[in-house]
KOLFI-793340 format. One record per residue (C-alpha): residue number from 1; chain; z, y, x. Coordinates in Angstrom, 3 decimals, decimal comma. Layout:
residues N
> pos  unit  c3  c2  c1
> NUM  A  Z  Y  X
...
END
This chain:
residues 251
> pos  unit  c3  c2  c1
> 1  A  15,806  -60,115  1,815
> 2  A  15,349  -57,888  -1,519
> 3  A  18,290  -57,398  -3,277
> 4  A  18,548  -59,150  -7,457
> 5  A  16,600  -56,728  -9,438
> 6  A  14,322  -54,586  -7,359
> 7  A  11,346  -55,735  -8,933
> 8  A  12,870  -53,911  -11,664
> 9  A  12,416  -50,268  -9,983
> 10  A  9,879  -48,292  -9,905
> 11  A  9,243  -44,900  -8,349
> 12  A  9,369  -42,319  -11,320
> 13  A  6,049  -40,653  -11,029
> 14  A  6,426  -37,284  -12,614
> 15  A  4,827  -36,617  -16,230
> 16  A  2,342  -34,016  -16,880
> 17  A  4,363  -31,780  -18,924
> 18  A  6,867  -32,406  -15,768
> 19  A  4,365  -31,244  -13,548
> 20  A  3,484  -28,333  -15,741
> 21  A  6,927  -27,451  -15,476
> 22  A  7,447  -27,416  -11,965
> 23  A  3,979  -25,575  -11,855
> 24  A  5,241  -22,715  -14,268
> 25  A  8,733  -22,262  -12,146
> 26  A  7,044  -21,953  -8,623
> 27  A  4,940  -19,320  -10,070
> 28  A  7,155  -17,557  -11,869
> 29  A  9,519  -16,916  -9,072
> 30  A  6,488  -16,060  -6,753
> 31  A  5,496  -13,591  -9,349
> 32  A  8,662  -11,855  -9,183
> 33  A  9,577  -12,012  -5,503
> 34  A  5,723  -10,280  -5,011
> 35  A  6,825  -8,000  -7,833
> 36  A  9,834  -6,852  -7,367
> 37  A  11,141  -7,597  -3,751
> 38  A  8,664  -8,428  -1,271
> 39  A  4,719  -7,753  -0,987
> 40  A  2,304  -8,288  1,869
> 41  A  0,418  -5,408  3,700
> 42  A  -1,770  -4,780  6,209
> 43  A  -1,997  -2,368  9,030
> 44  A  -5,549  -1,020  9,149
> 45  A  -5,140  2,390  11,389
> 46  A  -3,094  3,121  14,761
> 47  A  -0,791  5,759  13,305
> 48  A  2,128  4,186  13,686
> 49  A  1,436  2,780  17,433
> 50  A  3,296  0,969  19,149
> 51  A  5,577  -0,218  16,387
> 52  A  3,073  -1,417  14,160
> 53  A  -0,220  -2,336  15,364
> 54  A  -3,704  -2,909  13,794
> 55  A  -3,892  -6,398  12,587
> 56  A  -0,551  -6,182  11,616
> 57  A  0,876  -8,276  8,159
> 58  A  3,802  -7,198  6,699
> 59  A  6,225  -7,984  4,472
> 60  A  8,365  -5,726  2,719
> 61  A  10,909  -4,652  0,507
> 62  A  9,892  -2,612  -3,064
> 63  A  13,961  -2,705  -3,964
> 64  A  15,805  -1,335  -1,373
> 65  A  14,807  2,432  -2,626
> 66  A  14,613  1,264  -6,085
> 67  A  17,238  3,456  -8,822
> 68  A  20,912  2,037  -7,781
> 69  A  21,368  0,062  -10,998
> 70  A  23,652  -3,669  -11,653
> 71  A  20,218  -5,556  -11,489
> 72  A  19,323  -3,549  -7,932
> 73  A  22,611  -3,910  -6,421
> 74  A  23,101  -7,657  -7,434
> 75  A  19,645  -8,571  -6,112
> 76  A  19,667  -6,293  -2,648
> 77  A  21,645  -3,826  -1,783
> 78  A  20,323  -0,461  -2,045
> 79  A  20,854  2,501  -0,043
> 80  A  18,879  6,175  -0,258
> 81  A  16,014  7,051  2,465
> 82  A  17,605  7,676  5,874
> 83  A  16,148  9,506  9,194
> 84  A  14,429  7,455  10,629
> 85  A  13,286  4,732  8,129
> 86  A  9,361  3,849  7,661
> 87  A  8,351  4,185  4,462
> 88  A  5,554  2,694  2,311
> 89  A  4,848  5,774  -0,018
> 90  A  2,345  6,821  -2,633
> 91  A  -0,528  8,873  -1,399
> 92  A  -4,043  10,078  -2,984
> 93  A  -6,068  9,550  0,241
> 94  A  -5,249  6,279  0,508
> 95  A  -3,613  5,330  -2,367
> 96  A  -0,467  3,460  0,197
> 97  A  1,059  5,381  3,171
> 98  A  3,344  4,298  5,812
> 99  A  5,054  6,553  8,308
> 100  A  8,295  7,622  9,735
> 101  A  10,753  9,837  7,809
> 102  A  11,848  12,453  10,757
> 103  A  13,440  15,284  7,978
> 104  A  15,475  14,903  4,780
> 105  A  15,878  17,350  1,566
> 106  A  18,015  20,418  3,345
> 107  A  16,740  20,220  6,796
> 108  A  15,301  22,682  9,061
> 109  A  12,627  21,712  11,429
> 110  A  10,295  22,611  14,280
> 111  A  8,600  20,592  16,773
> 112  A  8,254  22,228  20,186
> 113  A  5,639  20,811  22,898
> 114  A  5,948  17,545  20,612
> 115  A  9,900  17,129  20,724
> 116  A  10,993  17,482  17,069
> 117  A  14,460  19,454  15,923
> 118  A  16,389  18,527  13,338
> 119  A  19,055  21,914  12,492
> 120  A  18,558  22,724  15,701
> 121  A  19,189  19,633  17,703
> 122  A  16,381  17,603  19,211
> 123  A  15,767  14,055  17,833
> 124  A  16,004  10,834  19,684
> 125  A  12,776  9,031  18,876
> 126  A  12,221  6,031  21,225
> 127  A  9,368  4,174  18,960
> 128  A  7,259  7,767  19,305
> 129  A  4,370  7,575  21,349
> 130  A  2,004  9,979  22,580
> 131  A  -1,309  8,724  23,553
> 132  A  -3,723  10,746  25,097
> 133  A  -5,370  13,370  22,718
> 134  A  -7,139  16,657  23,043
> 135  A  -4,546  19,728  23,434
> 136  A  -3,724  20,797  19,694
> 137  A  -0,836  23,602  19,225
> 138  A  -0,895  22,843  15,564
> 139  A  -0,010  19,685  16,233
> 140  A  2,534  19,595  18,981
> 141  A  4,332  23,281  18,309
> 142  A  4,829  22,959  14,664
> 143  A  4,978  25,330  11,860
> 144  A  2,461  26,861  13,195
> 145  A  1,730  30,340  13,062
> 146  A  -2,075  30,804  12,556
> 147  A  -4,215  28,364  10,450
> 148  A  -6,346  26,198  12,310
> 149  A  -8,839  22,899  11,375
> 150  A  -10,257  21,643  8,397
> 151  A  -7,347  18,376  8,487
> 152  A  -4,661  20,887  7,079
> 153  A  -4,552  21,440  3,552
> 154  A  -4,801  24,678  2,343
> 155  A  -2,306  24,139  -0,237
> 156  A  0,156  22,693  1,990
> 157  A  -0,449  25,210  4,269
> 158  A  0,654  28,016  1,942
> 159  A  3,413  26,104  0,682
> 160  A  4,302  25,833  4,564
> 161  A  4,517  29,892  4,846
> 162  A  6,738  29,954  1,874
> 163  A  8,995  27,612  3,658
> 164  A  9,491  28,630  7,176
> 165  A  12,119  31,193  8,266
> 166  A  12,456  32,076  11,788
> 167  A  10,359  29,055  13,222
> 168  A  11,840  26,660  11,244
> 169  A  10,480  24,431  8,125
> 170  A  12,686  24,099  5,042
> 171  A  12,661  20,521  3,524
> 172  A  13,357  21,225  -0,369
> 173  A  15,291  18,841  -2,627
> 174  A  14,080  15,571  -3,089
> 175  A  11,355  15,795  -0,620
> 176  A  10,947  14,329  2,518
> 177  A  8,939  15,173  6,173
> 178  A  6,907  11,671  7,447
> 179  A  5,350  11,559  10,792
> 180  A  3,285  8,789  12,246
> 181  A  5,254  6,998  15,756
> 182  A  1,850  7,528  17,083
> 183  A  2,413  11,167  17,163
> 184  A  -1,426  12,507  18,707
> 185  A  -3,298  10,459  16,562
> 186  A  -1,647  10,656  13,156
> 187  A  -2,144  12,288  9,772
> 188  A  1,216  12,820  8,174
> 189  A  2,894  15,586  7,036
> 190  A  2,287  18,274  9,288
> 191  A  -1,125  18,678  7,646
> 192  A  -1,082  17,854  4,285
> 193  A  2,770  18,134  3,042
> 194  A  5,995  16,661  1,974
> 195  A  6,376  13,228  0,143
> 196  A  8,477  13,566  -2,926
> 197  A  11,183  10,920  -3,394
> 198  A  9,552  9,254  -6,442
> 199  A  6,653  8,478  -4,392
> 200  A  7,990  6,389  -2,127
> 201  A  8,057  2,421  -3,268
> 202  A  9,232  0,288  -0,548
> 203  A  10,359  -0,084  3,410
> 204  A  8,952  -2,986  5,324
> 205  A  10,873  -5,851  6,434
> 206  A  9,085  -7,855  9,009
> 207  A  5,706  -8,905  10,570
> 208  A  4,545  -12,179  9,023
> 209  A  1,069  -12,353  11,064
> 210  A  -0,711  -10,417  13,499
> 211  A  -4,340  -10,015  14,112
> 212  A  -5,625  -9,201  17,770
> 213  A  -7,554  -6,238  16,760
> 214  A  -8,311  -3,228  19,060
> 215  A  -7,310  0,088  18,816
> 216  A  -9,185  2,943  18,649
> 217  A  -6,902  5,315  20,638
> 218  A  -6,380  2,714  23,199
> 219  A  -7,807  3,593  27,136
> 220  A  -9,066  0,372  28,449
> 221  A  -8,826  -3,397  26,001
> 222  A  -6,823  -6,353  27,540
> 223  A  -10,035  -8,726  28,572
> 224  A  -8,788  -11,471  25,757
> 225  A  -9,200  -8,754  22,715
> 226  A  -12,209  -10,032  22,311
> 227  A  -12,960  -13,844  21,348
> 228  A  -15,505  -15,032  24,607
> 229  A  -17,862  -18,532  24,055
> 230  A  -16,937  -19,300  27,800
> 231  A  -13,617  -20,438  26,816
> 232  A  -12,468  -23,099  25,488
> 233  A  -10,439  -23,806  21,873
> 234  A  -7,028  -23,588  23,350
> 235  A  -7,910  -19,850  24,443
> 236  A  -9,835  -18,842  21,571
> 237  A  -6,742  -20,138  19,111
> 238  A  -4,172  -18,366  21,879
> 239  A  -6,414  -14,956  21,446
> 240  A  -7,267  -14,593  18,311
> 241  A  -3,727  -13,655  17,027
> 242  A  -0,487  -11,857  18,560
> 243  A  1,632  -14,748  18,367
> 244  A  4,822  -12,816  19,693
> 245  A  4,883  -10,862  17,060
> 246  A  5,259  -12,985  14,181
> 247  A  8,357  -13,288  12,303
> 248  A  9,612  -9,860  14,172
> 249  A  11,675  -7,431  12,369
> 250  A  10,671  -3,436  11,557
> 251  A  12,656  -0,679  12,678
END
């Protein structure tokens, strides 16, 4: 039985200048998460195989490597660029890298038969991965000692001379030596350079979505890479994304 009196309420239906409100708030705050903490990216080449994959969406973080200030610190904690971390960095071809950081300002380095050195001791890289490539001594013995291909720079590789003393690279001050996990099939800085500190805007945080999208360095395709009219809507929906991956965390 109503209770006395509920003919007398009514749902409150929001205003329009309510609704305006709400409206300016929610964008607002998705302004500045996109701005200042997270934004989305995608993975468009195999470099960094088999950590992140083509198809890959990612979110991540444009503070954590931001100047350690009150605002910084009380919104996330920051912390300078370690060994090890992939960075999203400033380049001029493409205008957005990502990559590994394998050598910080100070170090000496040398890669020998594809094992890098850090001062001397060899680094333990389990996400590198070496898929199959033609032989390249450039590549996998590195600094080189004779200039070969038109992929080096021929800036860098005078710079490179400069730097290396008795087999071994110098990293100078606030600069930093990327390579890609996908060590035969990446373009990083073993042929065009060092990324300076400034240039490098964010870290990512975790995969959001991931497209089933082949790779060009890989041997032979699983059979459901590609989206078949024999089978039926439950497949297609199952095949046309990498549903384990979603929600997982970069490192």
């Amino acid at each position: 039985m109503p209770t006395p009196g509920w003919a007398h309420r009514r749902l409150h239906l929001p205003t329009f200048p309510e609704v305006l409100a709400s409206l300016f708030r929610t964008t607002v705050v998705a302004l500045f998460v996109l701005t200042f903490v997270l934004q989305p990216l995608l993975i468009p080449s195999e470099s960094m195989e088999r950590t992140l994959l083509v198809g890959d969406f990612l979110l991540f973080n444009k503070q954590v490597y931001a100047p350690s200030g009150w605002f910084s610190r009380w919104l996330l904690p920051y912390r300078p660029v370690q060994r090890g971390d992939i960075v999203v960095f400033r380049h001029p071809r493409p205008p957005l890298l990502i990559k590994r950081v394998v050598g910080l300002p100070g170090d000496r380095l040398r890669i020998a038969d594809g094992k890098v050195y850090a001062n001397g001791t060899p680094l333990d890289e389990p996400y590198a991965a070496f898929e199959p490539a033609p032989p390249s001594d450039f590549r996998d013995n590195f600094p080189p000692k004779t200039y070969t291909g038109a992929q080096v720079d021929p800036d860098w590789w005078r710079q490179m001379q400069s730097l290396t003393v008795n087999g071994e690279l110098s990293v100078p001050e606030d600069e930093y030596f990327v390579l890609g996990d996908n060590r035969n099939h990446s373009m990083d800085s073993r042929y065009w350079g060092f990324v300076p500190r400034q240039a490098i805007v964010a870290r990512p945080l975790l995969i959001y979505f991931s497209l089933r999208r082949p790779s060009g360095t890989d041997v032979e395709q699983a059979a459901d890479d590609r989206l078949g009219h024999d089978r039926g809507f439950a497949a297609r929906l199952a095949g046309f994304a990498r549903w384990s991956r979603i929600f997982r965390v970069v490192h």
